[in-house]
N, C-alpha and C positions, 0 to 999 in steps of 0.2 A: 504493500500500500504506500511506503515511504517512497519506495523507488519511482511510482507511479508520479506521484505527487513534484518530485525534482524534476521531470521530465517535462511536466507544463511548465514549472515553473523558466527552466532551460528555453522552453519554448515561445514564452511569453516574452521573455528579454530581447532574444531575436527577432521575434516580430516589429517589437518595437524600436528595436535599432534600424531594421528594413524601412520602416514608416521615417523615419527622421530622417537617415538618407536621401531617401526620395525626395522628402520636402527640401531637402536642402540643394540636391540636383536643378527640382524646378523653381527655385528661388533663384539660380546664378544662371540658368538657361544657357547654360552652356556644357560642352564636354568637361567632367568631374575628372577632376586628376584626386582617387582614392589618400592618394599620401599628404597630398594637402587640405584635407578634410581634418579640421577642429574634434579630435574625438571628446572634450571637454563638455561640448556642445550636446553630446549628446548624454551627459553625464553616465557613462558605464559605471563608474567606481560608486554612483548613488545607488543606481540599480544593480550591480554584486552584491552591495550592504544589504539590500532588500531582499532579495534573494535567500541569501543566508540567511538571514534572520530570519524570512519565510521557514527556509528548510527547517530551521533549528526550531523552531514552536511548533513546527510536524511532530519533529522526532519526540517534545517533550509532551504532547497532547496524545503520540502514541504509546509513548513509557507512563502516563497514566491511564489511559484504558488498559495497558498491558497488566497492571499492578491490581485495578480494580476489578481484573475477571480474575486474577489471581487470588486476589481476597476473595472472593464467593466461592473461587472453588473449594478453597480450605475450607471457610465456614460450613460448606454444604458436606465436604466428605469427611470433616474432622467426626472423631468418635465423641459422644456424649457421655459426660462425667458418669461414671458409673457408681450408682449407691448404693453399698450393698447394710442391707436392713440389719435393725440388733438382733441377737440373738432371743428370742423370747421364751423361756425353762417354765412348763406347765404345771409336771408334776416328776419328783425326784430328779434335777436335772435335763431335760428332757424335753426339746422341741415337742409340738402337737405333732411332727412330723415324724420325728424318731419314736416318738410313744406309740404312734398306729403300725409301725412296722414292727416294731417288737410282741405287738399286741396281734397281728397280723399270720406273725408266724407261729404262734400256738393255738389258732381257732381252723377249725375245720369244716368237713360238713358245709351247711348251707351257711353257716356262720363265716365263713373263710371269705378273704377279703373287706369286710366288713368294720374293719379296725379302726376305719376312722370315724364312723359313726360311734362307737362306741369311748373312743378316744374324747372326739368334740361335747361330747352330750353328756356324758358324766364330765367334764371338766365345767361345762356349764352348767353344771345343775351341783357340781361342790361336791360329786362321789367317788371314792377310791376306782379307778379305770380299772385297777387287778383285781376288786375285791367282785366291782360288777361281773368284768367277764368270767371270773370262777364260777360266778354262781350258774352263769349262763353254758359253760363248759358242763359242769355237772349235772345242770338239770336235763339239758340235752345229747347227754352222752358225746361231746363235742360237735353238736348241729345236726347226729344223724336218728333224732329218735322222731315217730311217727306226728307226735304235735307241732314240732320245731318245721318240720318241712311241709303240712298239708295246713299246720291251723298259725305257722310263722309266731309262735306263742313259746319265746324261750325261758322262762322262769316257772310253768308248772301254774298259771294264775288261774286261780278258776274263775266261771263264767260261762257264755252261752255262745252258739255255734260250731263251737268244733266236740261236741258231748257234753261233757262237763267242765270243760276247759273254756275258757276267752279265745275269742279267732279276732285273727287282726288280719288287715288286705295285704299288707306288702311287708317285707322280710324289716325296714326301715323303721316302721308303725308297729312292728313287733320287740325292737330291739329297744326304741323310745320308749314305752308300753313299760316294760321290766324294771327300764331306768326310772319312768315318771312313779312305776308304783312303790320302789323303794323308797324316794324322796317325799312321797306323800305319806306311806305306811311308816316308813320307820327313821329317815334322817330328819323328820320333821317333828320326832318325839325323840332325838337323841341318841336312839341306835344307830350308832356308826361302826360297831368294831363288828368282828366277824361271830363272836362268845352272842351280845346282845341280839344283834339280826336272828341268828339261828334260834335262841329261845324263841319267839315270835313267828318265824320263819316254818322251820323245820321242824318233826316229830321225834326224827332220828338222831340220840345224843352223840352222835359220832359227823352228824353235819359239818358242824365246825373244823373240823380235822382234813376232814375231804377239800375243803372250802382251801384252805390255807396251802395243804399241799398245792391244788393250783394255781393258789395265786404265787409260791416262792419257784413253781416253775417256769410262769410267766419271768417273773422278776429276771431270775437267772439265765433266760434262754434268750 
C-alpha cells in the first residue's frame, strides 16, 4: 500500500514539473534551450520536501493501523484470567465432589451411581451422608431387594402402593423420601447417632452394629 502510495506521489511531481515547463516554453515562444531553464522557478526542492513528508505521514498513518490491528489481535486471542474457585470441604474434609464418588463406589444395585443425590440432600438437610447410605445399603440388600427396585422405596417405610410398603415414582423421590423421613422422624427430635435412630428405627438389637459396619466401610473405601 506504501509502495502504491510513493508512486503517485512520484507521479504527481512530474506532472507538474511537465505543466510548468510548458508554461514557461509558451511564455518565451521560442525554441527552449532545456539548460537555460531557471529550475528555481519551478521550485523542485519545495516539492521533494512535500513529497517526503507526504511519504513519511504514509509510513507513520500505516505503523499505526499496523499497531492497532495488532492490539485487537492480542486482545481477541489473549487467554482469559483463569479463576480457579476455593476449595469448598462439606463433610470430613471432602469436596461434594469427592464425597459422591466415595459414596458412589460402595452403593450398588439400582442405588449405584446415585451418590450424588445422596451426597447433596443429606448435606442439605444437616445428615451424616455415611450414616444415611448405611441405612439405605442395609435395608436394600445394597439396591437389589424386591421394594428398592419395583416400589424405589429404600428405607423399608411403610405405606401404600407397593403392599404394605410406600411407592414412590422415581429412584430420586425415593432416595429424598428416606432422607426427608429421617429429618422429620428422628433428627428433628434429636436422634442423630446410629444407638438412638435404631431404638426408634429398628426391632433388631443388632441394627446398630450392621448400621456402623457400613458406614466404616464407606469411610475406608
Amino acid at each position: 500500500m506504501i509502495k502504491g502510495k510513493i508512486m503517485s506521489a512520484i507521479t504527481l511531481m512530474i506532472g507538474i514539473m511537465m505543466i510548468s515547463i510548458g508554461m514557461i516554453i509558451e511564455k518565451e515562444n521560442q525554441r527552449v534551450d532545456f539548460n537555460k531553464i531557471e529550475i528555481q522557478e519551478i521550485d523542485v526542492k519545495n516539492m521533494a520536501t512535500s513529497a517526503t513528508r507526504f511519504v513519511e505521514d504514509e509510513k507513520e498513518e500505516s505503523k499505526e493501523e499496523t499497531n492497532d490491528l495488532l492490539t485487537a489481535v492480542v486482545m481477541e486471542t489473549a487467554p482469559a484470567s483463569v479463576i480457579i474457585p476455593p476449595r469448598v470441604e462439606v463433610f470430613e474434609g471432602m469436596t461434594l465432589e469427592e464425597l459422591t464418588e466415595k459414596l458412589n463406589r460402595n452403593l450398588g444395585g439400582i442405588l449405584a451411581g446415585h451418590g450424588d443425590i445422596i451426597a447433596s440432600y443429606s448435606i442439605e438437610k444437616g445428615e451424616n451422608p455415611y450414616l444415611v447410605a448405611a441405612i439405605m445399603i442395609h435395608e436394600t440388600g445394597n439396591g437389589k431387594s424386591r421394594i428398592a427396585n419395583e416400589c424405589y422405596n429404600f428405607g423399608g417405610q411403610k405405606g401404600s402402593g407397593c403392599g404394605m410398603y410406600k411407592k414412590y415414582d422415581t429412584v430420586e423421590a425415593g432416595l429424598k423420601g428416606i432422607m426427608d423421613n429421617l429429618y422429620r422422624n428422628y433428627y428433628a427430635y434429636g436422634l442423630t447417632t446410629v444407638e438412638s435412630i435404631g431404638s426408634k428405627y429398628a426391632e433388631s438389637k443388632d441394627w446398630p452394629n450392621k448400621i456402623h459396619y457400613f458406614m466404616n466401610k464407606i469411610r475406608n473405601n
